[in-house]
C-alpha positions as CSV (number, residue, x, y, z in Angstrom):
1,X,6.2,-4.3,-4.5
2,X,2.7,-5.2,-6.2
3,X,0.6,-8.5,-5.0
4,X,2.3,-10.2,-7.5
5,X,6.0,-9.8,-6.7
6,X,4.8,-10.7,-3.0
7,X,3.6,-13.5,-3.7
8,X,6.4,-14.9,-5.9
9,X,8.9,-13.7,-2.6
10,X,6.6,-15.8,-0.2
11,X,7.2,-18.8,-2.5
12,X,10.8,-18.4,-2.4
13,X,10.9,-18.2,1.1
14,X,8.4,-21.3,1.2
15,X,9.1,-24.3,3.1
16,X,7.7,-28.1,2.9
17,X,9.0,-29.0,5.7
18,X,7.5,-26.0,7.9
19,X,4.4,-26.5,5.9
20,X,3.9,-30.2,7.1
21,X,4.8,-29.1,10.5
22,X,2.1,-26.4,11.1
23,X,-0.1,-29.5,11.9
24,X,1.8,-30.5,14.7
25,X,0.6,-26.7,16.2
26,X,-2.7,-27.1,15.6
27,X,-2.5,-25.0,12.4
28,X,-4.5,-25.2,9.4
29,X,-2.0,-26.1,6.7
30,X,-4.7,-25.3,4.0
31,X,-3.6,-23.0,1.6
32,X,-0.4,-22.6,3.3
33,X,3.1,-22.1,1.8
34,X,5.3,-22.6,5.0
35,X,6.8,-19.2,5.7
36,X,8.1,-18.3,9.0
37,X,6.2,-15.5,10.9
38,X,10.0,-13.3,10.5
39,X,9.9,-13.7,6.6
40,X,6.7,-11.7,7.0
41,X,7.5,-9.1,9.6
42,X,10.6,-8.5,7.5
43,X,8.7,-7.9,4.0
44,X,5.9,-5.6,6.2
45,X,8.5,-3.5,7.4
46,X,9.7,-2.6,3.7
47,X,5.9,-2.6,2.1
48,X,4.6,-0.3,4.9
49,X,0.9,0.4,5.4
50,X,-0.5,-0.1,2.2
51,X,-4.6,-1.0,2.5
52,X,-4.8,-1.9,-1.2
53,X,-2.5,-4.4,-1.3
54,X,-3.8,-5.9,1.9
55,X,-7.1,-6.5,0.3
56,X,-5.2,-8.0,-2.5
57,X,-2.9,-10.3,-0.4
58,X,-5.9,-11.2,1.2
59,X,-8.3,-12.1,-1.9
60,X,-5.7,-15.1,-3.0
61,X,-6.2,-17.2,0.5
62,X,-2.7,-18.0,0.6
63,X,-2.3,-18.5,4.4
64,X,0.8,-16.3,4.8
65,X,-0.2,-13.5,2.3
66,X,-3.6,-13.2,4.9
67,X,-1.3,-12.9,7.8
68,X,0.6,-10.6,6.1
69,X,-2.1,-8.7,5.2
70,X,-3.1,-8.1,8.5
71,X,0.8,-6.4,9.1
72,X,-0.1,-4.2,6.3
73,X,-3.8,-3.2,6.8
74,X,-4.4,0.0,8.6
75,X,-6.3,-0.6,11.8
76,X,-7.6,2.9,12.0
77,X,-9.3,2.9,9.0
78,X,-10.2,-0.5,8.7
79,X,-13.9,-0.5,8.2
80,X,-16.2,-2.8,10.6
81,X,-17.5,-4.9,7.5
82,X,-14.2,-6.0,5.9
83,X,-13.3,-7.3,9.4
84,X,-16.5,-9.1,9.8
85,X,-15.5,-10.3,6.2
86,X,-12.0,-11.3,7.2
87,X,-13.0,-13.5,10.4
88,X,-15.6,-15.0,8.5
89,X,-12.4,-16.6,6.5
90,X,-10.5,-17.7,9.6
91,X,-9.7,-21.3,9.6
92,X,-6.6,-21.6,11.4
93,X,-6.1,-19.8,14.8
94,X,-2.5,-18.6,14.5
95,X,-4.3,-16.4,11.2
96,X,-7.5,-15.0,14.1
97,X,-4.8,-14.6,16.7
98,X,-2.2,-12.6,13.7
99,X,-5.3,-10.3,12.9
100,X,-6.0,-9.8,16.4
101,X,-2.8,-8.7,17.4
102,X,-1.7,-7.0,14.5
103,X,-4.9,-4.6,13.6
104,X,-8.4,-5.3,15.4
105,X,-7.2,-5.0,18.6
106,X,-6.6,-1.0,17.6
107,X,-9.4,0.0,16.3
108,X,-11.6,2.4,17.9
109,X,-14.5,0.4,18.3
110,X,-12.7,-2.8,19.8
111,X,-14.0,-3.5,22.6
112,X,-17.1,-3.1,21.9
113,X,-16.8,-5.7,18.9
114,X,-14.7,-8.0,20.9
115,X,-18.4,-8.3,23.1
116,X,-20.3,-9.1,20.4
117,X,-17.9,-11.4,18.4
118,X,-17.8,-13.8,21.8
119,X,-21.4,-14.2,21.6
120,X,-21.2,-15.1,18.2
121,X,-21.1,-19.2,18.4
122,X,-18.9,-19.7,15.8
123,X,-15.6,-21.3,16.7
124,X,-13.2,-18.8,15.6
125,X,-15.0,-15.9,15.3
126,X,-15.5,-16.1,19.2
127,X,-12.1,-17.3,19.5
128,X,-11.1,-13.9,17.9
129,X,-13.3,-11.7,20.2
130,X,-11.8,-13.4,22.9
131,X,-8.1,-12.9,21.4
132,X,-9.0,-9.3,20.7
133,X,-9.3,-9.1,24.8
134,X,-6.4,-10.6,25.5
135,X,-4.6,-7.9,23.2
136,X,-6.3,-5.1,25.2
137,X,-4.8,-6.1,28.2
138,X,-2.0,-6.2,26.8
139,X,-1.4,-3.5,25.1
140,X,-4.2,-0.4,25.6
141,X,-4.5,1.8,28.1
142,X,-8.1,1.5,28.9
143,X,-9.2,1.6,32.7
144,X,-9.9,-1.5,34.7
145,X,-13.6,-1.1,34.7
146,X,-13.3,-1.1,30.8
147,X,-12.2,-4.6,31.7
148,X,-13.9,-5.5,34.9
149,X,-17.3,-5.1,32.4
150,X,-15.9,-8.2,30.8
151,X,-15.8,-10.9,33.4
152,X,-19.4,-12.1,33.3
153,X,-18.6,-13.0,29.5
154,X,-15.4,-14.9,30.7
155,X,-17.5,-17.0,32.7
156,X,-20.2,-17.4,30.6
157,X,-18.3,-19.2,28.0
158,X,-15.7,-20.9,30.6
159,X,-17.7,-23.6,29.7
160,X,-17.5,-23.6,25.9
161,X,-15.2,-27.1,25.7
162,X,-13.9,-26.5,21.5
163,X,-9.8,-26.0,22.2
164,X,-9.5,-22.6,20.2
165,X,-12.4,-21.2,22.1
166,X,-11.3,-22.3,26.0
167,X,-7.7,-21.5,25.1
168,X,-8.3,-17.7,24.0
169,X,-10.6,-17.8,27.0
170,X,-7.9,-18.6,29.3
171,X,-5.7,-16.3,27.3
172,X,-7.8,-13.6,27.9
173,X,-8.6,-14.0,31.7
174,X,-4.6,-14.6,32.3
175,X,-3.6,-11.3,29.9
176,X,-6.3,-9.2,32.3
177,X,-5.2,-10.5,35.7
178,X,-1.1,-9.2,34.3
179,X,-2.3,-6.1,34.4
180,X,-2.2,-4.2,37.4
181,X,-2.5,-5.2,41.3
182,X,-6.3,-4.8,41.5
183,X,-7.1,-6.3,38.3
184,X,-4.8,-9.9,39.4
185,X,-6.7,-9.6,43.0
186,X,-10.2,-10.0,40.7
187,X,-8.9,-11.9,38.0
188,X,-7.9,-14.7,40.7
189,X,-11.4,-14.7,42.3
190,X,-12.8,-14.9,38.9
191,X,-11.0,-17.8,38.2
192,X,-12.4,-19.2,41.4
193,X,-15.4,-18.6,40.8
194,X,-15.1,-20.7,37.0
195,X,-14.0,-23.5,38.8
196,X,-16.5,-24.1,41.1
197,X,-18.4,-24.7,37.7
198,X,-19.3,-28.6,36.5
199,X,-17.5,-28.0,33.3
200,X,-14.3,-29.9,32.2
201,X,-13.5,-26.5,30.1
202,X,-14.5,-24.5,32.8
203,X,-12.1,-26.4,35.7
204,X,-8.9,-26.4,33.0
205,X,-9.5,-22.3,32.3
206,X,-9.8,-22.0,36.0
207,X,-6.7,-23.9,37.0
208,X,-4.2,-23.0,34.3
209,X,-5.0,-19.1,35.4
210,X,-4.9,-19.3,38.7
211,X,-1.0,-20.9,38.5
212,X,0.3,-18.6,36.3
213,X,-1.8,-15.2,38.5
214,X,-0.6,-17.0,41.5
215,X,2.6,-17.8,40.9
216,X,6.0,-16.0,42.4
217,X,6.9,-14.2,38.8
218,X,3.8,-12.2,38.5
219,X,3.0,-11.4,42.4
220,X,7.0,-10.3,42.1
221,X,6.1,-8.5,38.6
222,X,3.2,-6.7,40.4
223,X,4.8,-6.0,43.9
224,X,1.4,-8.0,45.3
């Protein structure tokens, strides 16, 4: 299939009704069509990698030919610019989160750019550093120091109050604290430790961590 053919399937598969429900999640319905995430995991599995389509899916700011762009992109060729170029475009975070999950996550270089996308102050591009974290912890095998490294960033911006920064924050400090025995034990006192501080963000992170690292299903999960 070429860009074109793509984009005439998405707008089969389009949706007014899903489109004027994407507010309701917080999502940017901007340039959207309404096309469930499925739609698109079923038309990446037929396309395959293809990087030059990606490029092109993403050059027409459609909202669902970005996200799936990011299903077709190659994460381990990717270069470092066109990702910069890509999270410059973020405006919804169900897009930063897609891209996340689906390719920068995987690159070779990814934690390193996760640290230097959260000190970056814009909204969703620290959102994203912060959603490529969580990913980590979810997916690679790095060690826990790899993560440990991480925590005074966590805190640092505990107390950044915008909603898609303090929720990937959370996300993050919740996907590290799943990991492993000794990684929950430190995640919890980090989470302590945010919210002793005299931030509203800060206290929420804190508290919605701790009940989830806490609770009966992951001690059970992780044989604490």
């Amino acid at each position: 299939m070429n860009s074109k053919e793509i984009i005439k399937e998405l707008k089969k598969n389009a949706s007014a009704e899903d489109r004027e429900g994407m507010t309701r999640f917080g999502i940017n319905p901007e340039y959207a069509l309404g096309v469930k995430i499925p739609v698109l995991r079923k038309l990446a599995k037929k396309i395959g990698t293809n990087r030059k389509l990606a490029s092109e899916l993403w050059a027409t700011r459609i909202h669902e030919a970005r996200i799936l762009a990011s299903m077709l992109e190659d994460p381990y060729n990717i270069p470092e610019k066109q990702i910069d170029s890509w999270i410059n475009d973020f405006n919804s975070w169900d897009l930063c989160d897609q891209c996340c999950m689906n390719i920068f996550h995987k690159t070779r270089f990814a934690f390193q750019k996760a640290e230097k996308l959260v000190e970056n102050d814009r909204e969703f591009t620290r959102r994203a550093g912060f959603s490529i974290i969580a990913c980590l912890a979810w997916y690679s095998k790095a060690s826990d120091k790899d993560f440990i490294k991480l925590f005074p960033l966590i805190k640092k911006y505990s107390t950044d109050d915008r909603n898609f920064v303090k929720k990937s924050v959370n996300w993050a400090l919740r996907q590290i604290g799943k990991r492993n025995r000794f990684l929950n034990k430190h995640a919890i006192e980090l989470a302590r430790e945010i919210q002793n501080i005299d931030s509203s963000s800060a206290k929420w992170i804190a508290s919605n961590a701790l009940r989830e690292l806490e609770s009966k299903e992951v001690k059970k999960k992780l044989l604490v």
